[in-house]
C-alpha positions in Angstrom: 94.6 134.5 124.5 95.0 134.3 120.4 98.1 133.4 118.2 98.3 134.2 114.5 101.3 133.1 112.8 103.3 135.3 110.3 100.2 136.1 107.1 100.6 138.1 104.1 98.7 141.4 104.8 96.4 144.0 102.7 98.8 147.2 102.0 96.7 149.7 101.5 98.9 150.7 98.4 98.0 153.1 95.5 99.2 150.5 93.4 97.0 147.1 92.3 99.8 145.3 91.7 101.1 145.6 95.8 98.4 144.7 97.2 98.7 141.7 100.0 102.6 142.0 99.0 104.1 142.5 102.3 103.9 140.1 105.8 103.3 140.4 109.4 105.0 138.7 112.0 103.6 135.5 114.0 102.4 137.0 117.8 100.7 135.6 121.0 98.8 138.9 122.9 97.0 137.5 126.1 93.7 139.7 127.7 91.3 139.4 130.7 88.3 140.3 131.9 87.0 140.2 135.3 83.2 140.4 136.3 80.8 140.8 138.9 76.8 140.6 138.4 74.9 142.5 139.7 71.4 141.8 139.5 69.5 145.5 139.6 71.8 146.3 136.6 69.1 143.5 135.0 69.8 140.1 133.8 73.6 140.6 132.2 74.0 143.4 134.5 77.6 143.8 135.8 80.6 145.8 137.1 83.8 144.5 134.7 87.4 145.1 134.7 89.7 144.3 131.7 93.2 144.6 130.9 94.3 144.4 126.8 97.6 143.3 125.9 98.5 142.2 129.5 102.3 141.4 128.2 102.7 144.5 126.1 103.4 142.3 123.1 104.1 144.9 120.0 102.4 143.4 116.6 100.4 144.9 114.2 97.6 143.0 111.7 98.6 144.9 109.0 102.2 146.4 108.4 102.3 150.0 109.8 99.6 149.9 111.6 101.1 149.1 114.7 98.4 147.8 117.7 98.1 149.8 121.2 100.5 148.2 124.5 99.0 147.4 127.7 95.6 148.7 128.0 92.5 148.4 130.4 88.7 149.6 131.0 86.3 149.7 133.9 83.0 149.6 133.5 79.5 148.8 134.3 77.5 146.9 131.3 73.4 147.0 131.8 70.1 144.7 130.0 66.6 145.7 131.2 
């Protein structure tokens, strides 16, 4: 899970003068990840679900530049 309150934000303006001049909202966006080692994938070896944004909270770090809604990934992560 991770907060961050309402911040001033870098706007990527043409102009100096603008820049950091415009604020983004306070947001809470909550993730997970589940995992299951498996030892022939080597010693961090595992099969992994995830799911980003689990609430489908809309925010954005930096004004226009909105972030993605509910997201997720399989996978399988491997060390040798």
């Amino acid at each position: 899970m991770q907060y961050q309150s309402r911040t001033w934000a870098l706007n990527r303006s043409r102009n100096a003068a603008e820049v950091n001049s415009q604020r983004v909202e306070a947001f809470t966006v909550a993730n997970t990840r589940l995992a299951y080692p498996v030892a022939e994938l080597g010693k961090k070896g595992e099969v992994f679900v995830s799911v980003e944004n689990l609430f489908d909270k809309r925010y954005s770090y930096r004004p226009g530049y909105q972030m993605p809604g509910i997201w997720g990934q399989i996978g399988i992560a491997a060390s040798f």
